[in-house]
N, C-alpha and C positions, 0 to 999 in steps of 0.2 A: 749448217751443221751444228748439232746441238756440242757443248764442251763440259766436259765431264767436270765434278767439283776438284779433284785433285789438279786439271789441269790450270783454273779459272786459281788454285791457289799457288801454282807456281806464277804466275802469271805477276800475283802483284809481289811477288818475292824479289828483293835488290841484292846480289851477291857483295857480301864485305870482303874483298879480298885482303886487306890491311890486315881484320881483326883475324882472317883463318890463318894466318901468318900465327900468331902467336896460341891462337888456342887448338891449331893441330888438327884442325876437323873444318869440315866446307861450314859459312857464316854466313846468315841474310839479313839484311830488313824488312820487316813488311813493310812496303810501300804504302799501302791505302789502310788502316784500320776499319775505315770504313766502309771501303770494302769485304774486306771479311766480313763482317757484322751480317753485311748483306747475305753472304754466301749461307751464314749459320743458320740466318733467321729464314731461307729456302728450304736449307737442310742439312739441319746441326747436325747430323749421325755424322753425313759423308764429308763434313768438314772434317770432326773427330777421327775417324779412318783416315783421313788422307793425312795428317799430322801424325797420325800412328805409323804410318806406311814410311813416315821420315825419320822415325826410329831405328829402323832395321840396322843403318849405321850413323856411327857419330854427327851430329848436327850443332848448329846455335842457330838459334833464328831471337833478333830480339825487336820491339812493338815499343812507342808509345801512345798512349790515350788519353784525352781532357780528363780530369779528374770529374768532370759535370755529365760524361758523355758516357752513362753508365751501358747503354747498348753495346758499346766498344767493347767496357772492361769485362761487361758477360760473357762476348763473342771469345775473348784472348782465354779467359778462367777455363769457358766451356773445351777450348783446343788445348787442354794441357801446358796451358802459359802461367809463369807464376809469377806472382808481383816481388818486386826487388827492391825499389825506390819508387819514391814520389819527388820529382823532381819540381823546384818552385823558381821563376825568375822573376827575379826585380828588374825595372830600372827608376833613373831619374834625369831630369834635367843637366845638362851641361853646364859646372859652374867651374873658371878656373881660379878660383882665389885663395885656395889652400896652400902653403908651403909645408913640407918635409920638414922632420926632424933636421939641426943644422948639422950632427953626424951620419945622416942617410946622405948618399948619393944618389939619382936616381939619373939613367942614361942608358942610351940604345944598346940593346945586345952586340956583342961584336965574335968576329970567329971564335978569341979563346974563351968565350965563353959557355960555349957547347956542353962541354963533359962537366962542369959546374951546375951548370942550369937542368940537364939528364939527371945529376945527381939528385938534385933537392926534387925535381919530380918525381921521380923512382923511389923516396925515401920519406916525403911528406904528405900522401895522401890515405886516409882512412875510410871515409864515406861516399867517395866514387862505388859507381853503379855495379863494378867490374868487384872493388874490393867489400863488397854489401851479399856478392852472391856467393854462397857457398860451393858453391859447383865450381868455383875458378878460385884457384891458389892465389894467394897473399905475394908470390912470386912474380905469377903471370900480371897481376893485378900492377904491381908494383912497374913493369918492365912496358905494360903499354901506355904508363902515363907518363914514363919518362922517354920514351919513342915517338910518344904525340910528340911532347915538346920539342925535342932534335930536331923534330921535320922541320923547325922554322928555317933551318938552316940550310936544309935540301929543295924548300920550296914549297913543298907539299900540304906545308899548315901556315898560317898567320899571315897577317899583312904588315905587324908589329911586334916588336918584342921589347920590354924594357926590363931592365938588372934594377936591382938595389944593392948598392955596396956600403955597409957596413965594416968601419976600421979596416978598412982594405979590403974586404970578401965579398963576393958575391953570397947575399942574403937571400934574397928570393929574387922571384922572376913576374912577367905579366906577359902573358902572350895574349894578343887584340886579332880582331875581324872588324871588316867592315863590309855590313849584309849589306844595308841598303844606304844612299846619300845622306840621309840624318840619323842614322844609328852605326855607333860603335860600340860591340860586342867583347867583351872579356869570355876570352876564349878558354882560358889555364892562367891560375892564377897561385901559387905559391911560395911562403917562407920557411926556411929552415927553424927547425924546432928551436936550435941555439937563440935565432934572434925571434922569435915571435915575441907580442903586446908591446912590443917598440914602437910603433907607430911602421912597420914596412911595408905593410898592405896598404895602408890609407894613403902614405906616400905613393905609391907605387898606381895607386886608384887615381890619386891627384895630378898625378905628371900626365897619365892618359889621358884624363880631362883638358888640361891645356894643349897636349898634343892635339888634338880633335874637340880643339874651339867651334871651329865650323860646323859640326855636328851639332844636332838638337838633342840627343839621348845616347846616353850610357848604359846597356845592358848588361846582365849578368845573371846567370844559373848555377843551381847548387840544388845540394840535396835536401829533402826537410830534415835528416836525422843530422845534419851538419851546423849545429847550433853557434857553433863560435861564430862560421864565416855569416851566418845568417844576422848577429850580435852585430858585425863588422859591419854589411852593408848598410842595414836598418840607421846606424849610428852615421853611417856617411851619407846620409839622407837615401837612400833607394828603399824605394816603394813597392808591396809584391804586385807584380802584373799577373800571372799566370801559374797555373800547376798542372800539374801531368803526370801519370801513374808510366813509369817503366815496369816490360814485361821482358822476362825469359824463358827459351824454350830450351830445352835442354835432352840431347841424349850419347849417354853414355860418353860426357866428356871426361 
């Protein structure tokens, strides 16, 4: 049985049920960019239609593609997908020899520190992918970076979480992942405006690092337009690995 193109694209579609939670309308990923690619380069018209056809009511579908893998970014352009971010990650070497400012603390998240940690996420982030796209409010923007980080509490994000306390406050935060046996990932990583250029990120970089001795690599993503944190890792030795164009699709959010 032959499968029609509309089908073949729901096909590598992944439902986000977290993000249609907040933005009010059914949410995907494209699984395969490379698959689409394929599908276009058969037959761009009845891709374009079938992406049309996912207009009729609200949608998000959102893509990413190698910055090198220009077939991809044709394939996304040609379906009505519009570029948002270029997202770049560094990593480097595991090295634990750094110490913290002698007034940072730096130490494991603990329950009360949930609605502190919400806070400074919800309230310090500008160049996430969410708060880049016009199509989604500064609100919604605001409320799913500070919901990501909650969940480390419910289970549902992180493997790790560490505070920086500053004169008694929680300063900012570090939530980690660990993909694979020699790479740990900085997952979410934020400080309150109060105390940024203090050295809380580099601490907060540093304590990870000794936590996950064992580990051969320290990872991290960000955005290209996000020049401070890019400043920040560059200077803590990470090196860019990889870049990648984010896509959105958009109707009628």
């Amino acid at each position: 049985m032959i499968r029609s193109i509309p089908y073949l694209i729901r096909e590598i579609l992944t439902p986000d049920g977290w993000l249609e939670g907040f933005l009010g309308c059914p949410a995907w990923q494209i699984r395969s960019v490379s698959e689409l690619a394929k599908l276009v380069k058969d037959d761009a018209a009845a891709c374009c239609a079938a992406f049309t056809e996912l207009t009729a009511s609200p949608v998000f579908v959102y893509a990413k593609a190698p910055t090198d893998l220009i077939e991809q970014v044709t394939a996304l352009t040609g379906c009505g997908f519009q570029l948002i971010d270029t997202n770049v990650v560094f990593d480097k070497p595991i090295s634990a020899n750094e110490d913290s400012a002698d007034r940072i603390i730096i130490r494991p998240a603990r329950v009360e520190d949930q609605q502190r940690v919400g806070q400074i996420a919800g309230a310090n982030f500008a160049f996430s992918r969410f708060h880049l796209d016009p199509a989604i409010s500064n609100q919604t923007a605001d409320a799913i970076k500070a919901a990501w980080a909650e969940n480390f509490w419910s289970g549902q994000r992180g493997d790790a979480m560490l505070v920086a306390e500053v004169d008694n406050q929680v300063a900012g935060f570090l939530q980690l992942l660990v993909r694979e046996p020699e790479v740990v990932v900085i997952d979410l990583i934020a400080v309150d405006k109060t105390f940024r250029n203090q050295g809380v990120a580099t601490g907060l970089i540093a304590e990870a690092e000794r936590l996950y001795s064992r580990c051969e690599l320290i990872r991290v993503g960000t955005q290209i337009a996000n020049l401070p944190s890019i400043r920040c890792y560059e200077n803590t030795g990470f090196r860019l690995r990889s870049s990648a164009y984010l896509f959105h699709f958009h109707s009628r959010l």
